[in-house]
N, CA, C and O atoms as CSV, one atom per row, in Angstrom:
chain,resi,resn,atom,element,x,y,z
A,1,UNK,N,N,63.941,320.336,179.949
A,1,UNK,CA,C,62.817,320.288,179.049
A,1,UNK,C,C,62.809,321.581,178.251
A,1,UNK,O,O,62.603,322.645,178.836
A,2,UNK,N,N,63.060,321.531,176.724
A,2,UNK,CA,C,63.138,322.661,176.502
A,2,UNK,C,C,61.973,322.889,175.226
A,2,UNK,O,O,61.797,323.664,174.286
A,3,UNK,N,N,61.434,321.917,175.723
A,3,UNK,CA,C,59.978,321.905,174.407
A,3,UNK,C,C,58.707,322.474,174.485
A,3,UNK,O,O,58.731,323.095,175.548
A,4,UNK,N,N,57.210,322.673,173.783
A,4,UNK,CA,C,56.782,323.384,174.308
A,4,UNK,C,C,55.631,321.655,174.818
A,4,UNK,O,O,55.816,320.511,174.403
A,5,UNK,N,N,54.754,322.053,175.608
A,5,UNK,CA,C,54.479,320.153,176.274
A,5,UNK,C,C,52.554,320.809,176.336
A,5,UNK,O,O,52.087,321.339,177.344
A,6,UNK,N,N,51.927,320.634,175.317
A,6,UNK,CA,C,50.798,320.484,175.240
A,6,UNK,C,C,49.629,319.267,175.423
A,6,UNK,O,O,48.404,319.334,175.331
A,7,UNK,N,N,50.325,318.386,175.654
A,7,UNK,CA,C,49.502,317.432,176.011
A,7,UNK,C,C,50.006,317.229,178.232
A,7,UNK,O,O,50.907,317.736,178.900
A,8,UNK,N,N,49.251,316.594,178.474
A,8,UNK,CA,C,49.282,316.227,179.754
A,8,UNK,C,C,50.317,315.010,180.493
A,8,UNK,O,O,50.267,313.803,180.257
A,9,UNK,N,N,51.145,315.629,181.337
A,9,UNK,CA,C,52.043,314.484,181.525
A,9,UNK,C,C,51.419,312.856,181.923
A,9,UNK,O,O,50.219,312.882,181.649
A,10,UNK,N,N,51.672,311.962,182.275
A,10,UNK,CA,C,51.201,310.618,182.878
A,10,UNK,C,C,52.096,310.186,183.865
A,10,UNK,O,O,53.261,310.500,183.623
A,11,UNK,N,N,51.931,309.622,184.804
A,11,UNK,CA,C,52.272,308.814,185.621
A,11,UNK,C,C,52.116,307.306,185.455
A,11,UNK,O,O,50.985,306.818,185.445
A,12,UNK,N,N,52.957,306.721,185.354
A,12,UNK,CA,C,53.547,305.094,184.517
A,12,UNK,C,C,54.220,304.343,185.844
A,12,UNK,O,O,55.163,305.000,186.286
A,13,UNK,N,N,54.068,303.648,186.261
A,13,UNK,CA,C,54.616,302.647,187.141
A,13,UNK,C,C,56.315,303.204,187.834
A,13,UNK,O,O,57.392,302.620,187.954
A,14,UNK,N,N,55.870,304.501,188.144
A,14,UNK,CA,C,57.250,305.129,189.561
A,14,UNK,C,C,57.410,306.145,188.661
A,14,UNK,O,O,57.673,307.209,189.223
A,15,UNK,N,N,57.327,306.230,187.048
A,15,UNK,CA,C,57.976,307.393,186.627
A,15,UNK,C,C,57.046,308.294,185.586
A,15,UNK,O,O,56.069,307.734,185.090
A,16,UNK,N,N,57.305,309.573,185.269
A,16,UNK,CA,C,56.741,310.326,185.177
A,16,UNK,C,C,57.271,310.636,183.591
A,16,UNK,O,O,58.415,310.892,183.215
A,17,UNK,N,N,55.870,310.504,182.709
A,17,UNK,CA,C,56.390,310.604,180.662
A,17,UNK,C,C,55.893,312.648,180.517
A,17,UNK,O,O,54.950,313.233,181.049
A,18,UNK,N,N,56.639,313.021,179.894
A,18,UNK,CA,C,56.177,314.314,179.152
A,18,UNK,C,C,55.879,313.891,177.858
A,18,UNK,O,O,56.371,312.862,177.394
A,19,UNK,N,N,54.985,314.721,177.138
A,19,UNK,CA,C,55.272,314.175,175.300
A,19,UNK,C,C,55.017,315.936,174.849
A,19,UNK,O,O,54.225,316.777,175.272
A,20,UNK,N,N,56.048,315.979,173.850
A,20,UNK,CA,C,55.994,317.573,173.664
A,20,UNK,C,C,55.223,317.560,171.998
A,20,UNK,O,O,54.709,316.594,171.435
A,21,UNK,N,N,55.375,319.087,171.453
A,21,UNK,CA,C,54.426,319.028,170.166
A,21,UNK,C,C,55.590,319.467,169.300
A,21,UNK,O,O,55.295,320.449,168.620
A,22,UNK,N,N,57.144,318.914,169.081
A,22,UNK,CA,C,57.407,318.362,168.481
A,22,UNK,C,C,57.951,316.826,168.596
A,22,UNK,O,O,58.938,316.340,168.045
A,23,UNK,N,N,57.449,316.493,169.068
A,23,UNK,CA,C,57.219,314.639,169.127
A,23,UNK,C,C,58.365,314.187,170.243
A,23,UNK,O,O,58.623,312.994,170.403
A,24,UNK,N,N,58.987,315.159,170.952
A,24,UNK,CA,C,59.799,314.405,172.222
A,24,UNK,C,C,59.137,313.914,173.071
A,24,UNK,O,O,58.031,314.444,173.180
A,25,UNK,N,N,59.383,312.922,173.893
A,25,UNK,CA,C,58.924,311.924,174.590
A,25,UNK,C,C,60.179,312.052,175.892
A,25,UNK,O,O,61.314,311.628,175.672
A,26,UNK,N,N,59.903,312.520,176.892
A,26,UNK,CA,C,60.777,312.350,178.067
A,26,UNK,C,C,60.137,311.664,179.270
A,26,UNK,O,O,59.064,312.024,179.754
A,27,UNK,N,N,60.894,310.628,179.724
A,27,UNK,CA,C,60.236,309.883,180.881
A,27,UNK,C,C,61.686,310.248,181.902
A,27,UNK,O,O,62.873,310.119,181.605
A,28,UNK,N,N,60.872,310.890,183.566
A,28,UNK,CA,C,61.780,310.947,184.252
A,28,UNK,C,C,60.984,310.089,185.654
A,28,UNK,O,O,59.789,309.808,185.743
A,29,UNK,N,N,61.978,309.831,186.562
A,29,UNK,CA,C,61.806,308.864,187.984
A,29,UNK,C,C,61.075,309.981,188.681
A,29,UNK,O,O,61.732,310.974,188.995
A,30,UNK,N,N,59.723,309.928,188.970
A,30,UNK,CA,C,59.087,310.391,190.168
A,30,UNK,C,C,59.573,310.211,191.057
A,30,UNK,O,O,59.317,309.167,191.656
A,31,UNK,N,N,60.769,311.386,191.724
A,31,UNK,CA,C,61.527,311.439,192.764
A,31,UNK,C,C,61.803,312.473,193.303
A,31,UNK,O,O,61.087,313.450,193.083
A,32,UNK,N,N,62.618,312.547,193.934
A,32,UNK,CA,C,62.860,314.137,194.639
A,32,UNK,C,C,64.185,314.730,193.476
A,32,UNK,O,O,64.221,315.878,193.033
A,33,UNK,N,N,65.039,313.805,193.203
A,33,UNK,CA,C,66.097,313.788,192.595
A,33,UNK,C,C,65.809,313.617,191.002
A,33,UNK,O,O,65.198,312.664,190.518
A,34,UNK,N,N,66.349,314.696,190.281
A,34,UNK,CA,C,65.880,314.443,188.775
A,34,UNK,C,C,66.828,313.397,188.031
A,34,UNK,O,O,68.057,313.330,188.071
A,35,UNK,N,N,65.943,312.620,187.360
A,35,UNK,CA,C,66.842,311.360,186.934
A,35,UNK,C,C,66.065,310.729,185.658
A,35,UNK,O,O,65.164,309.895,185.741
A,36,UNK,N,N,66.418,311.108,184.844
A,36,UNK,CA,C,66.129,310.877,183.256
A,36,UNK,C,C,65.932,309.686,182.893
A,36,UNK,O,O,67.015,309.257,182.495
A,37,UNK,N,N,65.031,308.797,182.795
A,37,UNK,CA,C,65.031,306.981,182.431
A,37,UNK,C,C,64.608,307.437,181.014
A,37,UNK,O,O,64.285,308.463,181.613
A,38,UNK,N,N,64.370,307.620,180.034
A,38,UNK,CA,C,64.742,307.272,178.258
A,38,UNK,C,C,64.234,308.975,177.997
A,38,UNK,O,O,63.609,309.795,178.669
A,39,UNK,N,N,64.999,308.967,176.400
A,39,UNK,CA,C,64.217,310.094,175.842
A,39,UNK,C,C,63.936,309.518,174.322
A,39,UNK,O,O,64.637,308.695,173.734
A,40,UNK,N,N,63.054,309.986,173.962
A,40,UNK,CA,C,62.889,309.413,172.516
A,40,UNK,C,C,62.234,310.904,171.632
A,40,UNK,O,O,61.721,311.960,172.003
A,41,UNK,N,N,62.601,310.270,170.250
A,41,UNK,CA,C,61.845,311.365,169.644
A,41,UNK,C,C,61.032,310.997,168.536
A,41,UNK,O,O,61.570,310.206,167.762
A,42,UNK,N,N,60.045,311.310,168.297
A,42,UNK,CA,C,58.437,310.617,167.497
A,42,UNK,C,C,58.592,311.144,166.181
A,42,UNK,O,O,59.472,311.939,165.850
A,43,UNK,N,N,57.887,310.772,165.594
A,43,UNK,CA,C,58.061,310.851,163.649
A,43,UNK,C,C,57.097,312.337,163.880
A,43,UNK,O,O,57.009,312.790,162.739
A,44,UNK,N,N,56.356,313.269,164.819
A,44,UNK,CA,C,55.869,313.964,164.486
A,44,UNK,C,C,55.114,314.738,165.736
A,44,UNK,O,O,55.934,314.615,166.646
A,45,UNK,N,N,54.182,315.343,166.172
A,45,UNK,CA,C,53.981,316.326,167.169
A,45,UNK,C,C,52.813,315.494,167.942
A,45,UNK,O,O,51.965,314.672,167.596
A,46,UNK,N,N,53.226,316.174,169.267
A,46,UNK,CA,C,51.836,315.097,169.766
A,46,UNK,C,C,51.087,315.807,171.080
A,46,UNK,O,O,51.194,315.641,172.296
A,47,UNK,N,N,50.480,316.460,170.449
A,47,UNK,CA,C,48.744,317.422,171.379
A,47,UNK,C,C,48.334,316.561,172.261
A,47,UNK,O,O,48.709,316.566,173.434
A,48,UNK,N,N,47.659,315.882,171.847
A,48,UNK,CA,C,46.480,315.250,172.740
A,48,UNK,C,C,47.636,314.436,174.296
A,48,UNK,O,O,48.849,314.285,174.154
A,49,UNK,N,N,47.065,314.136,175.296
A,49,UNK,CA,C,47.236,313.156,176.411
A,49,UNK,C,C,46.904,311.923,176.014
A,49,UNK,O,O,45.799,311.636,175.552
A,50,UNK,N,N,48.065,310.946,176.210
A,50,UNK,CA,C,48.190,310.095,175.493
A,50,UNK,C,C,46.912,309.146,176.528
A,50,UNK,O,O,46.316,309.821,177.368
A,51,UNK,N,N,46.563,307.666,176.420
A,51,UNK,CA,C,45.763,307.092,177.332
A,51,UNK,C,C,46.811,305.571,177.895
A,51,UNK,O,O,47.936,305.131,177.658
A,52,UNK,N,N,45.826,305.256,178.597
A,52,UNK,CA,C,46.518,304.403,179.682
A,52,UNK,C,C,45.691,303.368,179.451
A,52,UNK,O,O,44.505,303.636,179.642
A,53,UNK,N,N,46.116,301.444,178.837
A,53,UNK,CA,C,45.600,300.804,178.668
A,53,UNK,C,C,46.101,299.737,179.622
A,53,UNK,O,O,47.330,299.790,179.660
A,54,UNK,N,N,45.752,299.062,180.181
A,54,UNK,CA,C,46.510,297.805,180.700
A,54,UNK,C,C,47.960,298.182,181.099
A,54,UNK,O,O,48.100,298.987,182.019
A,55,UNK,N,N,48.938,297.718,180.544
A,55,UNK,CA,C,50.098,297.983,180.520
A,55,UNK,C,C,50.982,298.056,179.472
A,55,UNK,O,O,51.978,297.421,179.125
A,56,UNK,N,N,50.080,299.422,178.869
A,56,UNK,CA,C,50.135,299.691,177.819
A,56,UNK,C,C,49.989,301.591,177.710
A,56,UNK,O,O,49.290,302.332,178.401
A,57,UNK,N,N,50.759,301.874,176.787
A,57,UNK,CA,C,50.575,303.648,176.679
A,57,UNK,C,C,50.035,303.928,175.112
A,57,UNK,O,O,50.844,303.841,174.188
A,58,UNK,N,N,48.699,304.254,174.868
A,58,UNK,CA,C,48.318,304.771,173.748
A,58,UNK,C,C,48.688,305.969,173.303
A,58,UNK,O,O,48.262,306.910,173.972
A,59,UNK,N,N,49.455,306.267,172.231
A,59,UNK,CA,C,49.954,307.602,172.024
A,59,UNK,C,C,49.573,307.882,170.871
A,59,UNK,O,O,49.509,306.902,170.128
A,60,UNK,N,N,49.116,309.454,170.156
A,60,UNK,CA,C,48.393,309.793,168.616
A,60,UNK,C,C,49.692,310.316,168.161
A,60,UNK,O,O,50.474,309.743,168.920
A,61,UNK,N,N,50.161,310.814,167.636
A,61,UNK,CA,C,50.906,311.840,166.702
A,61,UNK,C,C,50.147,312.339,165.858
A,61,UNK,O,O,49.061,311.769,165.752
A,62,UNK,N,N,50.363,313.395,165.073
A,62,UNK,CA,C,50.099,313.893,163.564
A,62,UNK,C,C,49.813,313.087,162.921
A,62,UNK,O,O,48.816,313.177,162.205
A,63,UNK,N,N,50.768,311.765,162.956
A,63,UNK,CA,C,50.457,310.814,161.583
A,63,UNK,C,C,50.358,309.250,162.280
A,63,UNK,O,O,50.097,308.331,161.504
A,64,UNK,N,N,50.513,309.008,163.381
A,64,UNK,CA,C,50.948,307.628,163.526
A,64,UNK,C,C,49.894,307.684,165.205
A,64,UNK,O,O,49.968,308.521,166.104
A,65,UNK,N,N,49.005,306.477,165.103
A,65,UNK,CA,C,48.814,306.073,166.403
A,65,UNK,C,C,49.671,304.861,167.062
A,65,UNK,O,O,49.454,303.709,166.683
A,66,UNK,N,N,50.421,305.072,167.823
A,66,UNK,CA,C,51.183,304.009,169.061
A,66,UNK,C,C,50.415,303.198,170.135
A,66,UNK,O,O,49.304,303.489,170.578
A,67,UNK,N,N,51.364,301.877,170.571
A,67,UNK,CA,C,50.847,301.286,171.518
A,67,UNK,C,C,52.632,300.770,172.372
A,67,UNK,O,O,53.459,299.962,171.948
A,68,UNK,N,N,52.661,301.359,173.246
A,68,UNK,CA,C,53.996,300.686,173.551
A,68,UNK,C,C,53.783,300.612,174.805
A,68,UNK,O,O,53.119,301.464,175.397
A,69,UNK,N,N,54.309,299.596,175.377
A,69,UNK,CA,C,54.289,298.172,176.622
A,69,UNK,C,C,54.490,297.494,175.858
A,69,UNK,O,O,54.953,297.498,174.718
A,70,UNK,N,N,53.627,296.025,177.398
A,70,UNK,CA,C,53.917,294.925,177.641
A,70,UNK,C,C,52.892,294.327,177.197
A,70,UNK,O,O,51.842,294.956,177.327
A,71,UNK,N,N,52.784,292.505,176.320
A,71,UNK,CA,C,51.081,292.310,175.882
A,71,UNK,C,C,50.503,291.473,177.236
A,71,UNK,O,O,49.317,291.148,177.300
C-alpha cells in the first residue's frame, strides 16, 4: 500500500477494501496470509468511508458517486 488511505477501510464478505485519496481501491483476503483479490483505480480521490448497502458498496469520489455489487 503505498497511498495515502483517508477514508476508513470496510470489511465485505471475508475480505478487507482500502480506498486511498488518489482513487486506488485495494481489496485484500482477511487472513493471516496477505493475498490481494482486485486492485482498481477510480477516475478521482476518495475521503469519505464508503457505505454498506445490501450487497452493495456505496462509494463518493471527487466527481462520481458509485454503487458496485450484486442487485
Amino acid at each position: 500500500m503505498t497511498s495515502n488511505y483517508d477514508a476508513s477501510p470496510i470489511y465485505v464478505n471475508g475480505n478487507i477494501w482500502f480506498f486511498s485519496v488518489k482513487g486506488e481501491v485495494l481489496v485484500i483476503k482477511a487472513d493471516r496470509k496477505y493475498e490481494v483479490i482486485a486492485k482498481n483505480q477510480m477516475d478521482s480521490g476518495i475521503w469519505a468511508t464508503p457505505a454498506i448497502l445490501r450487497n452493495s458498496v456505496i462509494l463518493r469520489t471527487q466527481k462520481y458517486l458509485y454503487r458496485i455489487g450484486r442487485e
